[in-house]
C-alpha positions as CSV (number, residue, x, y, z in Angstrom):
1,X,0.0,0.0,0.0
2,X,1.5,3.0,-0.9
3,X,1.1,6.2,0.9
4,X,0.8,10.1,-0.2
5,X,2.0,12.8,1.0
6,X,-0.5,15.0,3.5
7,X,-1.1,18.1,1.8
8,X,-1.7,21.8,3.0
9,X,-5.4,21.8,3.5
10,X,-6.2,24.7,0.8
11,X,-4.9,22.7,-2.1
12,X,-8.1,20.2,-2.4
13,X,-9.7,23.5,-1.9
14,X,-8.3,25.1,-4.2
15,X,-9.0,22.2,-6.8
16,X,-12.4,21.9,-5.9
17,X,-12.8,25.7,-6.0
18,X,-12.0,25.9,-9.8
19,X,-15.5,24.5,-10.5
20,X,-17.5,26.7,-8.2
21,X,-18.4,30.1,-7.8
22,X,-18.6,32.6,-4.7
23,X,-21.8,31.7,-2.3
24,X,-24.3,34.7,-3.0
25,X,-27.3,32.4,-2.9
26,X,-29.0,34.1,0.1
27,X,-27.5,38.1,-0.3
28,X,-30.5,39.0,-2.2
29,X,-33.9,38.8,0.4
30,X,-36.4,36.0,-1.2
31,X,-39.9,36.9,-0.8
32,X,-40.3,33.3,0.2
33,X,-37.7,30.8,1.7
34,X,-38.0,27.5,0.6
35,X,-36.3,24.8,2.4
36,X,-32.7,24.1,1.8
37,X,-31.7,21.4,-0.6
38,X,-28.6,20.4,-2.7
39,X,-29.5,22.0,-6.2
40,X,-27.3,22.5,-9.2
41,X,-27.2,26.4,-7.8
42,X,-26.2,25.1,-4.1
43,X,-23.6,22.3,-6.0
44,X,-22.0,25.6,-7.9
45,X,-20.9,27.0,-4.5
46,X,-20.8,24.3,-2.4
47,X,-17.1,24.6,-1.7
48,X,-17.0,28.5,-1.0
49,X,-20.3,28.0,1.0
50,X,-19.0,24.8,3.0
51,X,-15.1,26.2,3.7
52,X,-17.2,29.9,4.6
53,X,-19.9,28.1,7.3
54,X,-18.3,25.6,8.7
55,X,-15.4,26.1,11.2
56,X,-12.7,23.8,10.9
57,X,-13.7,22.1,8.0
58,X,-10.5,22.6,5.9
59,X,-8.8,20.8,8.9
60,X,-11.1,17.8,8.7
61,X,-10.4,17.2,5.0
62,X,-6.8,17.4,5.2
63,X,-6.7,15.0,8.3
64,X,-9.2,12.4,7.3
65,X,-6.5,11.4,4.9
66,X,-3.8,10.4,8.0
67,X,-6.9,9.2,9.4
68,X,-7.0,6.9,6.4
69,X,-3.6,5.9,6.2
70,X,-4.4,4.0,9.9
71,X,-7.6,2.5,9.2
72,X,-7.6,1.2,5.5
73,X,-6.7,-2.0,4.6
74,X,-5.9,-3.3,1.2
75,X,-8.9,-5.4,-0.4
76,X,-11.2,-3.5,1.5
77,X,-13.9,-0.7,0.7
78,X,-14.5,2.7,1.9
79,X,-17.7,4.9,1.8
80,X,-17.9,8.1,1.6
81,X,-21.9,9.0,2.6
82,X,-23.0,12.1,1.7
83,X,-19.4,12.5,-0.5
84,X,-21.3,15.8,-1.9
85,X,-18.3,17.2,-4.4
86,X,-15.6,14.1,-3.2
87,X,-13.9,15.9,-0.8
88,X,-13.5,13.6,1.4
89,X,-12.7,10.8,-0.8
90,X,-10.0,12.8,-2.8
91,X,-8.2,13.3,0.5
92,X,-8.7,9.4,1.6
93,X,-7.7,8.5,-2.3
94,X,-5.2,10.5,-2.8
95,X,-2.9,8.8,1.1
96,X,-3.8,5.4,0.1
97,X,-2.8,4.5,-3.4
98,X,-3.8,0.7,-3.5
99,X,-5.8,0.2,-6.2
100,X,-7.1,-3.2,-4.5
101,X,-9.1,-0.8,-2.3
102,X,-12.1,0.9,-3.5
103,X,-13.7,4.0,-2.4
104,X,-17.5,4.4,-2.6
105,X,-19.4,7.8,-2.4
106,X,-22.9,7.9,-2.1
107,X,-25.2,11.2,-2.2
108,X,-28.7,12.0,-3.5
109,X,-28.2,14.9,-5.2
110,X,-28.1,14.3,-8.7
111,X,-26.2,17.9,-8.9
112,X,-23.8,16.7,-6.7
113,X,-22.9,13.4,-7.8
114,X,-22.3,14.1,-11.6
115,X,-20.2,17.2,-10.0
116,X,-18.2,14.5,-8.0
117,X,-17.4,12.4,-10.7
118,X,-16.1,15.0,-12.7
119,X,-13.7,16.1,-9.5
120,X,-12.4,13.3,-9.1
121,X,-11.7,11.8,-12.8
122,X,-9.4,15.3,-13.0
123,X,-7.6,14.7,-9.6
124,X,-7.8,11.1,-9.2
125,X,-8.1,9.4,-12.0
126,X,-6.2,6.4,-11.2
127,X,-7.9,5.3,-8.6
128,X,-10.7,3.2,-7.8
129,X,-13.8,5.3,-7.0
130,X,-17.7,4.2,-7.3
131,X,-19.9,6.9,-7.0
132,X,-23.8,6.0,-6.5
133,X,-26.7,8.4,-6.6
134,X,-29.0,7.1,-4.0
135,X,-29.9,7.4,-0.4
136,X,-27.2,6.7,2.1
137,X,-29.6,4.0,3.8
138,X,-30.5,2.3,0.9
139,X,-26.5,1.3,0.4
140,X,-25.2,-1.9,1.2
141,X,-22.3,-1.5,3.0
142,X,-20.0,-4.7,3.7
143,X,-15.9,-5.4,3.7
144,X,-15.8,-1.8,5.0
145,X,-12.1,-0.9,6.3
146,X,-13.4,2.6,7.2
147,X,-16.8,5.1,6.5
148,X,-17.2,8.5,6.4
149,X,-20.0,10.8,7.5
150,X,-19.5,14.1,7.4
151,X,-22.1,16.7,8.0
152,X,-24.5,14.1,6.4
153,X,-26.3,12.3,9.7
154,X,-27.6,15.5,10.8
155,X,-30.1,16.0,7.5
156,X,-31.4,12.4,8.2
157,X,-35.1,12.4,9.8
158,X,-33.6,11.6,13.9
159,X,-35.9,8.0,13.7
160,X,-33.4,6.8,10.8
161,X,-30.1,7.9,12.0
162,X,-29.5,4.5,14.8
163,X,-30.4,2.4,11.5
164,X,-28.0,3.8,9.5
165,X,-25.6,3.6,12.0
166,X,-26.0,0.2,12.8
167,X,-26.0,-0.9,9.1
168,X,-22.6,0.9,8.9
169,X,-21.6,-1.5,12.2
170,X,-22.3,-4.5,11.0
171,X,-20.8,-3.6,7.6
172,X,-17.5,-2.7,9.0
173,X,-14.0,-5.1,9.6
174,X,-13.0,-5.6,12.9
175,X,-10.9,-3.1,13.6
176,X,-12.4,-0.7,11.3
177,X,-13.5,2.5,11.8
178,X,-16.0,5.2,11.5
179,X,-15.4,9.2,11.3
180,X,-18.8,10.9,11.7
181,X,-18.7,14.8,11.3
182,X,-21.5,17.0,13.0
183,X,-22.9,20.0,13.7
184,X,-23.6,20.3,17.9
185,X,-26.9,21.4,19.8
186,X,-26.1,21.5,23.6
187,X,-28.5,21.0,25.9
188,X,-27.8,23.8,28.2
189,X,-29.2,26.9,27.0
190,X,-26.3,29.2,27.3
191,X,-24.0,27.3,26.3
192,X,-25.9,26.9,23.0
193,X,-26.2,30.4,22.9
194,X,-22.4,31.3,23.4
195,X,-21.5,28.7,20.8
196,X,-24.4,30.3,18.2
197,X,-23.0,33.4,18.3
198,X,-19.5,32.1,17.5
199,X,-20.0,30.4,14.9
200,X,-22.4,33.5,12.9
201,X,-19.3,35.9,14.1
202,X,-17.6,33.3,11.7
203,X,-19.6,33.6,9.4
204,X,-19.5,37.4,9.6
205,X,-15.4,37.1,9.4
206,X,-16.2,35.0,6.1
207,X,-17.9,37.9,4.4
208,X,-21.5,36.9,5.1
209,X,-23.9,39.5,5.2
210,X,-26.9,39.7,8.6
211,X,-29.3,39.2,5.7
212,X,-27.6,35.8,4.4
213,X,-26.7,34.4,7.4
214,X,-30.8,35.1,8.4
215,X,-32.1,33.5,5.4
216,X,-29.9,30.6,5.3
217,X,-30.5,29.7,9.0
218,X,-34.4,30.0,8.3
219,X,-33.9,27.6,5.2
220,X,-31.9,25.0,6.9
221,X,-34.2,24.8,10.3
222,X,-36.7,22.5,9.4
223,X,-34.0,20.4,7.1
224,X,-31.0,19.8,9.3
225,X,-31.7,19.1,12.7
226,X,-28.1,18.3,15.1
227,X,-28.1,16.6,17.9
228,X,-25.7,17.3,21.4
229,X,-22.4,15.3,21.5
230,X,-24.3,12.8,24.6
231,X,-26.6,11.6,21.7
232,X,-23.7,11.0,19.2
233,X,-22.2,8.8,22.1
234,X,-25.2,7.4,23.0
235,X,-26.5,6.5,19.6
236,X,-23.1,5.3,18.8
237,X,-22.8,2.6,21.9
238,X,-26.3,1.6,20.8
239,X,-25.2,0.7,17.2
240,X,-22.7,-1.6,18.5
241,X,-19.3,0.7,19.1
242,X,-17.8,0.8,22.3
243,X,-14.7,2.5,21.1
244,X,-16.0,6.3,20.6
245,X,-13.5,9.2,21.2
246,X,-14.1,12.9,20.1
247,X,-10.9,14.0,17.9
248,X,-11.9,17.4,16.4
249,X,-13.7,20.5,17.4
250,X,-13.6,23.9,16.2
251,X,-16.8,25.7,17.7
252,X,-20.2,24.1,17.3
253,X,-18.8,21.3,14.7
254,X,-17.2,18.1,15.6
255,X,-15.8,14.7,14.2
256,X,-16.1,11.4,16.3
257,X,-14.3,8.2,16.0
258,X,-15.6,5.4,16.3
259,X,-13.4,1.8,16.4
260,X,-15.6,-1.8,15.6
């Protein structure tokens, strides 16, 4: 198995930034908010929008791919769920070079997916990469060395999310492992406040305006609901994990790990 060298974060932004536009989707008001979904417009400037909302999400990218030099074994798969633009899997393809390992993205969004494929073809196209369009839950997932969910769980109705989960479990090696990227609620209310107002001032240091920052939050709050860093834990000892540790958090986003 050979390995790659870990790369400065910005590069695979940089990559996936030549194919997308600046995020002005919400600077104009809309006389009526629908809710959020991944269009063609929201695939456009998904990497500007992600890298501009989401604290510490450069970070993540860059170290899922020494996160995948641990975990990945050769003749094993790897899923990417909710891969969106292939991110994730570029950084996971591009540390392990095996070509007896295959890496499988699955998203919905039909924007998204063809988006994906054309991303990786250019940056990876040695490797071996699947990428389905279809539900995350509907995927089988066996001979799974390690799965990725980032930012992903957290637009699942809450009654599905265990199942998922548990799928994922069962479908993994021993010894293999899960990364599962969130956005936090807490339950107490001033800590959810402190951290609310951290991550908009974030958004404000990004160049987002009061008016987007308003209209994207109404679009999103009946689509992606997050749940408190107890109920990742808890949901993930139900599933079957009883190796869980938190290794990333930059304000109200964090990534788990999760050992079978």
């Amino acid at each position: 198995m050979r390995h790659g060298k870990v790369n400065n974060p910005a590069n695979k932004d940089s990559m996936m930034e030549s194919d997308s536009s600046k995020d002005t989707l919400f600077a104009n008001p809309h006389n009526q908010l629908v809710d959020f979904a991944f269009t063609d417009a929201v695939a456009d400037v998904f990497p500007d929008m992600i890298r501009r909302s989401v604290p510490g999400y450069d970070a993540v990218i860059a170290l899922l791919g020494v996160i995948a030099r641990q975990y990945i074994q050769p003749n094993s798969h790897v899923y990417d769920l909710g891969c969106s633009l292939g991110a994730s899997t570029l950084s996971m393809c591009q540390q392990v070079q095996d070509s007896s390992v295959q890496f499988i993205g699955v998203d919905n969004s039909v924007a998204m997916t063809q988006r994906c494929e054309k991303v990786l073809q250019r940056h990876a196209p040695s490797a071996n990469i699947v990428i389905h369009c279809a539900d995350i839950e509907t995927i089988d997932i066996n001979n799974a060395s390690l799965v990725v969910i980032n930012f992903t769980l957290q637009f699942l109705p809450e009654s599905q999310r265990l199942t998922l989960l548990k799928k994922v479990y069962a479908g993994l090696q021993k010894g293999g492992a899960l990364v599962l990227s969130e956005k936090l609620s807490f339950p107490k209310q001033a800590e959810q406040h402190q951290y609310t107002k951290l991550h908009y001032e974030f958004k404000r240091a990004n160049g987002y305006s009061e008016l987007e920052i308003s209209q994207k939050r109404s679009a999103l709050d009946q689509v992606m609901i997050p749940d408190s860093l107890e109920t990742h834990f808890e949901r993930l000892k139900q599933a079957g994990f009883s190796d869980v540790s938190q290794w990333f958090q930059s304000f109200n986003f964090v990534s788990l790990l999760a050992i079978k």
